[in-house]
TORTI-293559 format. One line per field, with one value per residue (C-alpha): x, y, z; residue in one letter; residue number from 1. Coordinates in pm, 1 decimal, always signed. Layout:
px <- [X | ...]
py <- [Y | ...]
pz <- [Z | ...]
res <- [A | ...]
n <- [NUM | ...]
END
This chain:
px <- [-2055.6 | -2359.0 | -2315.4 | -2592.9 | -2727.5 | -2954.8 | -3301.0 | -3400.6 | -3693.7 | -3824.9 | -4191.5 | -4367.7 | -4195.8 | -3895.3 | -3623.2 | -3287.3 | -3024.8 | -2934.5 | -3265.5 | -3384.4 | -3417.5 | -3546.0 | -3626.0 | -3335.6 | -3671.0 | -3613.9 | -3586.5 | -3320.6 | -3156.4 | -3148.8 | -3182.0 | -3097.2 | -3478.0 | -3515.2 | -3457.6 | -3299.9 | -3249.3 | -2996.9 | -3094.4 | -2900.8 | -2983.5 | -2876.1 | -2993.7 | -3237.8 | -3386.5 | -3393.9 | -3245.5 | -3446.3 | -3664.0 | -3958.0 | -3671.3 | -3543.7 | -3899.0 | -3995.0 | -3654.8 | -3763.9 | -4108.2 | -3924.7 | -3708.5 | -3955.3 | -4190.0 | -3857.4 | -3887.8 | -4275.9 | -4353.9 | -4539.2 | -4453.2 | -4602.1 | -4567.2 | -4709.5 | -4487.7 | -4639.8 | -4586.7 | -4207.8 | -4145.5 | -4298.7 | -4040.0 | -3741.4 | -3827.8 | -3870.3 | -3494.5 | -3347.7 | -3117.8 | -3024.9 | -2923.8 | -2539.5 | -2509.5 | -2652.3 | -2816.1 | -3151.0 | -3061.1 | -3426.0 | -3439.6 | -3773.7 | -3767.0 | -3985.5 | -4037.7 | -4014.1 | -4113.4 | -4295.4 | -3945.2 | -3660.4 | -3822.3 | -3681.3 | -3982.4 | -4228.3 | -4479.9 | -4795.5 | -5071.6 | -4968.5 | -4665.1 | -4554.9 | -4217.8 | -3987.7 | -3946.5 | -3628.5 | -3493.2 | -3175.6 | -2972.3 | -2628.9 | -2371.4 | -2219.9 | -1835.1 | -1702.3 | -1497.6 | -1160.8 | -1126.5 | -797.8 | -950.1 | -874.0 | -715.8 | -945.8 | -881.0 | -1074.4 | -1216.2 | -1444.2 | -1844.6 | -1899.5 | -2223.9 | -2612.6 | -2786.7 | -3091.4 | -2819.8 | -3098.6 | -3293.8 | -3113.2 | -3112.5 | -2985.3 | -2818.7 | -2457.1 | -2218.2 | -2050.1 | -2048.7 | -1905.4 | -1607.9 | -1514.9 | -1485.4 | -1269.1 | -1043.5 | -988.8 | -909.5 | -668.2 | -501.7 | -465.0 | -785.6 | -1096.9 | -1367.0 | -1320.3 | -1471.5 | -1670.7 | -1601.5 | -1848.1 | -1811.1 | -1552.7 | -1734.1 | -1655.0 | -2030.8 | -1998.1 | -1858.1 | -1847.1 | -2078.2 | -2088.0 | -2206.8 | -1928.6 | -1847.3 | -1562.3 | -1427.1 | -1246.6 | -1181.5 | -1344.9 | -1683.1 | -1812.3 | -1954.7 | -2185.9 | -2308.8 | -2709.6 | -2974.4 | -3006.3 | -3018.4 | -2650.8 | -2644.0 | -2842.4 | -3053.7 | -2860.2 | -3052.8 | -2690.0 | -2598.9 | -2881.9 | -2862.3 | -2500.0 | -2661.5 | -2912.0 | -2644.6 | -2424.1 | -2733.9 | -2818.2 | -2475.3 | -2364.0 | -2103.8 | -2065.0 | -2202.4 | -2239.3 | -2444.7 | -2339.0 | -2114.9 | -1755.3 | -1524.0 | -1204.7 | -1001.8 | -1148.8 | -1149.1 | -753.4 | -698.4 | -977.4 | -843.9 | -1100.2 | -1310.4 | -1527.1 | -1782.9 | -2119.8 | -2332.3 | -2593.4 | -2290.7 | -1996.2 | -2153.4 | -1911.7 | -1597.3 | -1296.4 | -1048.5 | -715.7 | -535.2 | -669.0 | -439.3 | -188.9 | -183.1 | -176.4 | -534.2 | -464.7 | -263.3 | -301.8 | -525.5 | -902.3 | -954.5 | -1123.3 | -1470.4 | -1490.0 | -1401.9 | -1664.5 | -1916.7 | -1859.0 | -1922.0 | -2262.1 | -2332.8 | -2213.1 | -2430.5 | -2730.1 | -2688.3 | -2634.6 | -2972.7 | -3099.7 | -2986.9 | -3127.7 | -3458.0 | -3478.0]
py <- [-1237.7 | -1141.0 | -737.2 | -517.4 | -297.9 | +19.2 | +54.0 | +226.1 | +353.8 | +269.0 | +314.2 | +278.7 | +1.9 | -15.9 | -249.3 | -316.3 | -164.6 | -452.4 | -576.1 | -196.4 | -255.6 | -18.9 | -134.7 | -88.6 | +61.2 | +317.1 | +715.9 | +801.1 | +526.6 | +529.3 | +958.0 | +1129.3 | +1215.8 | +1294.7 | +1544.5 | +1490.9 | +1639.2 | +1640.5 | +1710.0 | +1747.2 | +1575.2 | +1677.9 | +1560.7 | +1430.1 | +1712.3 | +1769.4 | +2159.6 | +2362.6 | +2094.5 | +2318.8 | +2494.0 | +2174.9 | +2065.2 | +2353.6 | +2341.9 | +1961.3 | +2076.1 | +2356.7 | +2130.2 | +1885.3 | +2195.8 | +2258.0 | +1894.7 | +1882.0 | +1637.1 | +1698.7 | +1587.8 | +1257.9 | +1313.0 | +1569.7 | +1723.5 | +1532.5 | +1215.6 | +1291.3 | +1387.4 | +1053.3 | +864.1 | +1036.5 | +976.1 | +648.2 | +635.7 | +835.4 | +674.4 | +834.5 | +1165.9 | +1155.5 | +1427.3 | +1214.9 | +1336.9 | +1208.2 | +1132.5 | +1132.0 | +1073.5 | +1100.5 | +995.0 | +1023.4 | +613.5 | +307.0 | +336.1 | +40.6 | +144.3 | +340.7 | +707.1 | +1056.9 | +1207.8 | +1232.9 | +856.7 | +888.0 | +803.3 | +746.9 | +681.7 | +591.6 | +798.0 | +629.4 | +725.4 | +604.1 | +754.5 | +702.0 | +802.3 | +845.2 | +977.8 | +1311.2 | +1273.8 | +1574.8 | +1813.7 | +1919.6 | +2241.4 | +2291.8 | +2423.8 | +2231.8 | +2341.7 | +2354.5 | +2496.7 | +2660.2 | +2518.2 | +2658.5 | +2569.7 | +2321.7 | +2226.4 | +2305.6 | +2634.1 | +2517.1 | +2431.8 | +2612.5 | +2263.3 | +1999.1 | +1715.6 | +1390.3 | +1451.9 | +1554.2 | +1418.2 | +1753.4 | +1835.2 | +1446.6 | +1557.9 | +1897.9 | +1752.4 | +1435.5 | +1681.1 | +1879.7 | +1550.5 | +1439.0 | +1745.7 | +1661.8 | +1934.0 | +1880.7 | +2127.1 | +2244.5 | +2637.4 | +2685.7 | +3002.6 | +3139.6 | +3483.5 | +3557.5 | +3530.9 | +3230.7 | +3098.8 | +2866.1 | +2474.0 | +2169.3 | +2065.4 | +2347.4 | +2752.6 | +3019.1 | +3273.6 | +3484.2 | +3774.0 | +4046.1 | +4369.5 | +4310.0 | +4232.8 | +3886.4 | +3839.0 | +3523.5 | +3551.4 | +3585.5 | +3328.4 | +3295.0 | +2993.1 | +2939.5 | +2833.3 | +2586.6 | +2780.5 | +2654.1 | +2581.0 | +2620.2 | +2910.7 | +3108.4 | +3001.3 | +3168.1 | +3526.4 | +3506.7 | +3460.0 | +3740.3 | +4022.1 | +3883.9 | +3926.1 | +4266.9 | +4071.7 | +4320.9 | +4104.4 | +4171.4 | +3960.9 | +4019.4 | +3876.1 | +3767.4 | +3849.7 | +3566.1 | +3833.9 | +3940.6 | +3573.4 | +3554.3 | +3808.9 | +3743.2 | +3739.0 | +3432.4 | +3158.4 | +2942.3 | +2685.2 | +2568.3 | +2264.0 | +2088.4 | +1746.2 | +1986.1 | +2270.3 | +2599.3 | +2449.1 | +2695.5 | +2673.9 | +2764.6 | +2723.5 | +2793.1 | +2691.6 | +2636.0 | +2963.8 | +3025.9 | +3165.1 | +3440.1 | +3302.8 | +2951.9 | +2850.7 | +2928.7 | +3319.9 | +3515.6 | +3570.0 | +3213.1 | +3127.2 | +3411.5 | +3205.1 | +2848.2 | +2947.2 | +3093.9 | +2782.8 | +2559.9 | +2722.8 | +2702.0 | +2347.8 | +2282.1 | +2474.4 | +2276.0 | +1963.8 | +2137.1 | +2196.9 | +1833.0]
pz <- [+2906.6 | +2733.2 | +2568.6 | +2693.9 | +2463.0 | +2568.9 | +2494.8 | +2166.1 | +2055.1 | +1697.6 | +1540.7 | +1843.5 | +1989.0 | +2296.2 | +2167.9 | +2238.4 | +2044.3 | +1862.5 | +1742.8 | +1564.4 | +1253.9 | +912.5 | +600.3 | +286.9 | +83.5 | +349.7 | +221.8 | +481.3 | +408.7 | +10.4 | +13.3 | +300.4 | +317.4 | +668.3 | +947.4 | +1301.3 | +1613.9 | +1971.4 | +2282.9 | +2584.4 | +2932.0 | +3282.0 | +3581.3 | +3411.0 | +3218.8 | +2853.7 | +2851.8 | +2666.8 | +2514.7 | +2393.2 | +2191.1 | +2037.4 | +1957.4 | +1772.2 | +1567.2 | +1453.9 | +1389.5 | +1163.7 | +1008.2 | +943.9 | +769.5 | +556.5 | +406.4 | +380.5 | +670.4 | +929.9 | +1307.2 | +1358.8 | +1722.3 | +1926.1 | +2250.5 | +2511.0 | +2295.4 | +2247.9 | +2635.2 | +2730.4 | +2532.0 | +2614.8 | +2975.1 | +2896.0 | +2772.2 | +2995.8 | +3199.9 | +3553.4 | +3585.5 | +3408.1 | +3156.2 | +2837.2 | +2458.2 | +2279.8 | +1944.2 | +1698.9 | +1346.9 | +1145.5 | +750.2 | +559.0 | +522.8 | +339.7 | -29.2 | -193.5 | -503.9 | -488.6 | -678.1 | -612.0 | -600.0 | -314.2 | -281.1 | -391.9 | -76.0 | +290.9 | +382.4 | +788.2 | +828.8 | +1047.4 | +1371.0 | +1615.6 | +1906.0 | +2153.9 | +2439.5 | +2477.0 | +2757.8 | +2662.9 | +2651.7 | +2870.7 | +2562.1 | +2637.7 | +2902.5 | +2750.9 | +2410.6 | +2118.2 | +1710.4 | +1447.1 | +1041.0 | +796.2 | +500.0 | +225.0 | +295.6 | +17.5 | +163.7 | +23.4 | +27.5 | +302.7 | +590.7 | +869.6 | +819.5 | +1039.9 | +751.4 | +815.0 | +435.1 | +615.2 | +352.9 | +311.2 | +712.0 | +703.7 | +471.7 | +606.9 | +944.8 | +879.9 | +678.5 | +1010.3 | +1167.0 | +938.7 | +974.7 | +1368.1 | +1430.9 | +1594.3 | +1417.3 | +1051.4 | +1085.7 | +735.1 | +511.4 | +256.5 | +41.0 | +254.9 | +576.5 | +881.9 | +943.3 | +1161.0 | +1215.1 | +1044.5 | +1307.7 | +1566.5 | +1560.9 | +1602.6 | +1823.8 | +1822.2 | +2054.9 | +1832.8 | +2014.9 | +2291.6 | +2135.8 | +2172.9 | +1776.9 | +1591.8 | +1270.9 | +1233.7 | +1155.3 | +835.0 | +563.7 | +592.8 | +941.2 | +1177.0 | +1403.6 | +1737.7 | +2031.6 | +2231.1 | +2008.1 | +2130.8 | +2507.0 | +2472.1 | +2310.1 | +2642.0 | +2870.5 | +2722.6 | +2698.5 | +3057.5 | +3187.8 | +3004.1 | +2823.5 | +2508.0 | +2187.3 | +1845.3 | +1591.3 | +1311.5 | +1003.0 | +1059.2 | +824.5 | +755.2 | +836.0 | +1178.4 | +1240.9 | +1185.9 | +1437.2 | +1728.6 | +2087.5 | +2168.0 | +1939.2 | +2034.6 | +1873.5 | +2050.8 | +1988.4 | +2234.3 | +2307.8 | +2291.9 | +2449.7 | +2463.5 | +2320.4 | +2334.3 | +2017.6 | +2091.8 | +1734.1 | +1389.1 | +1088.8 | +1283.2 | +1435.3 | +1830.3 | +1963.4 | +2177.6 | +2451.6 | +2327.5 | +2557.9 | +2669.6 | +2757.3 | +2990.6 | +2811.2 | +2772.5 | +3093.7 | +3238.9 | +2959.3 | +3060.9 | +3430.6 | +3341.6 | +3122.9 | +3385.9 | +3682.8 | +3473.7 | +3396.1 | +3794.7 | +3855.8 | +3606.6 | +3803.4 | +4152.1 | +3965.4 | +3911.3]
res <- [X | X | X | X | X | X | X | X | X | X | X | X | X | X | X | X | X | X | X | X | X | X | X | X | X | X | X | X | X | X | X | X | X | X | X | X | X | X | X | X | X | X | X | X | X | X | X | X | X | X | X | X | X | X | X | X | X | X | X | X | X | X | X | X | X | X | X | X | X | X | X | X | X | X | X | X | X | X | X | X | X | X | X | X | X | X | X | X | X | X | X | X | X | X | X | X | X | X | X | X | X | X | X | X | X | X | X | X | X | X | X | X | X | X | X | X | X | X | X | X | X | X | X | X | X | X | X | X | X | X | X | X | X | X | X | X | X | X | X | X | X | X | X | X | X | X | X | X | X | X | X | X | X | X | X | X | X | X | X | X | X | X | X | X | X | X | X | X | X | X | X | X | X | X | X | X | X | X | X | X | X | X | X | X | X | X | X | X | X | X | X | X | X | X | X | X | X | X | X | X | X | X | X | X | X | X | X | X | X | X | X | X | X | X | X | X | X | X | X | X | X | X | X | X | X | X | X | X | X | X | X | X | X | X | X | X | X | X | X | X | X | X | X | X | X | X | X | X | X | X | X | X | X | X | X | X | X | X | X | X | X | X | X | X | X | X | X | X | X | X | X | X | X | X | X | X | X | X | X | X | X | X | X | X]
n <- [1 | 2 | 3 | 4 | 5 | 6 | 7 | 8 | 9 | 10 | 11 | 12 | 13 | 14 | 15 | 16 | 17 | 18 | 19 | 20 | 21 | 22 | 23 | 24 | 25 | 26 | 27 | 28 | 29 | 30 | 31 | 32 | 33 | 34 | 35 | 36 | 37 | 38 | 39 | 40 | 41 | 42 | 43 | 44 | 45 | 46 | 47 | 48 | 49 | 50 | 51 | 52 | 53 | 54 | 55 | 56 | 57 | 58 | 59 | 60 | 61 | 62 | 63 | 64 | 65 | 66 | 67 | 68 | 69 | 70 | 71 | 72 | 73 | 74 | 75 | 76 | 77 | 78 | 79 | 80 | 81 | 82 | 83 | 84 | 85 | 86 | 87 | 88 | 89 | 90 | 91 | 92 | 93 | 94 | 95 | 96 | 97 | 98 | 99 | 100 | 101 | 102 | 103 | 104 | 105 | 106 | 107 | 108 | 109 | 110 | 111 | 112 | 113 | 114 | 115 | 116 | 117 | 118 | 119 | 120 | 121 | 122 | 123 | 124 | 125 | 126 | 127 | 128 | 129 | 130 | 131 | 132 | 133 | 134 | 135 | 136 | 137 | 138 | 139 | 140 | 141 | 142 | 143 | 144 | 145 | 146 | 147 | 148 | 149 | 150 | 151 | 152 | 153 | 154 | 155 | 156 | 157 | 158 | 159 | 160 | 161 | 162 | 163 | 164 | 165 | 166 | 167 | 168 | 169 | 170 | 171 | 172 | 173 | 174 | 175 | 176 | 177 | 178 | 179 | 180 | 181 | 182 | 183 | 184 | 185 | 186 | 187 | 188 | 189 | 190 | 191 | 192 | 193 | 194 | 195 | 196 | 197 | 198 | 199 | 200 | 201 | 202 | 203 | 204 | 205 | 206 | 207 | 208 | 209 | 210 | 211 | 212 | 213 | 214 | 215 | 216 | 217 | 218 | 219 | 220 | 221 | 222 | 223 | 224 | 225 | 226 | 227 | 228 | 229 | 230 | 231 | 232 | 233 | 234 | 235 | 236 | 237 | 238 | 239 | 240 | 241 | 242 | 243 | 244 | 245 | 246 | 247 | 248 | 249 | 250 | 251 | 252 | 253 | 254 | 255 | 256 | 257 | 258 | 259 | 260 | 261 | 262 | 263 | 264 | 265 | 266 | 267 | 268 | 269 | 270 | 271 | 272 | 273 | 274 | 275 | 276 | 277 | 278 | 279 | 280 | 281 | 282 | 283 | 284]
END
């Protein structure tokens, strides 16, 4: 039987999977020299997709490029890849392009960045909550730009898996930031805490559609810095991303969560989340 591969998309053209190709004088491929985004789908609907654009657009400012899309020109292409209404992600990667050599610096004269795009199905995470450990943030000082340079995030989160762990949480000058590849809430004392935008972090799109739903739904919050300590000793953590959405951990370095298993604040959090993505679906 003949594999099936999904539609890509991939400077401009709509090609099967199997058949994108990028040059090996490519930037991202040869520096990391590029920016990316994830958005989630359900029902059909990007969720929040203004949100996500504007965090590429910043991203892409943060590297010196400018979008070579505009909004209506992305929209049309992930609705051209969406498939159904399953819960699914856009994946898009913009570089910066293929280089006539291989030259850290910037090309002199036009350059066409590359531009490719996919979708994926979202693989349901664990409702049981799942053990994650903390490792110092060895990663660069600009981590609010969402590079496609992840070597570091690469590292600290196959560590946590080797130790049996799904997220590795990151600490810097004392203070938990957030996830190998996630943002970071925690409940201490009540008090449903993340740590505030700043370079350290990735400005999550997720992240902040959890901070709405708390002010929203007088859930006490806090943003504010999280000390490794408080972190030790919280009742609840959680971590957020747009694939994993609000992702309860249970164990952290080997040390029972609470009651080892998802709380009450985060059960109070994923029924908001989960009643906005079914309006979402409704709206559709």
């Amino acid at each position: 039987m003949t594999q099936q591969f999904p539609m890509v998309y991939l400077n401009g053209e709509y090609l099967p999977l199997d058949q994108a190709k990028v040059s090996v004088l490519d930037r991202g491929f040869l520096f990391g020299d590029g920016v990316y985004e994830v958005v989630p789908v359900y029902g059909g609907e990007p969720l929040r997709l203004a949100s996500h654009l504007e965090r590429l657009n910043d991203s892409l400012r943060g590297i010196r490029m400018a979008s070579p899309l505009s909004a209506s020109q992305w929209e049309a292409i992930f609705r051209r890849l969406i498939q159904g209404e399953q819960d699914q992600s856009i994946y898009l990667q913009i570089t910066r392009g293929a280089a006539p050599k291989r030259d850290h610096a910037f090309p002199q004269g036009e350059l066409a960045p590359t531009v490719f795009v996919m979708c994926t199905p979202i693989t349901p995470a664990p409702a049981t909550g799942v053990r994650a450990i903390t490792l110092q943030d060895i990663r660069w000082q600009w981590c609010h730009i969402k590079a496609i340079t992840l070597l570091a995030n690469i590292l600290l989160r196959q560590q946590a898996v080797d130790e049996g762990c799904a997220e590795a949480i990151l600490i810097r000058d004392g203070y938990a930031i957030e996830g190998a590849a996630s943002n970071l809430f925690a409940v201490v004392d009540g008090i449903l805490l993340t740590p505030p935008k700043s370079q350290q972090i990735l400005p999550g799109i997720t992240r902040d559609l959890v901070v709405e739903l708390a002010q929203s739904n007088a859930i006490p919050l806090e943003i504010r810095n999280i000390g490794e300590e408080e972190l030790h000793r919280a009742e609840e953590i959680w971590v957020t991303s747009s694939t994993r959405e609000v992702l309860p951990i249970v164990e952290l370095d080997g040390k029972q969560i609470g009651m080892g298993e998802p709380g009450p604040a985060w059960q109070r959090m994923n029924e908001l989340y989960q009643t906005l993505k079914t309006r979402l679906r409704k709206s559709v």
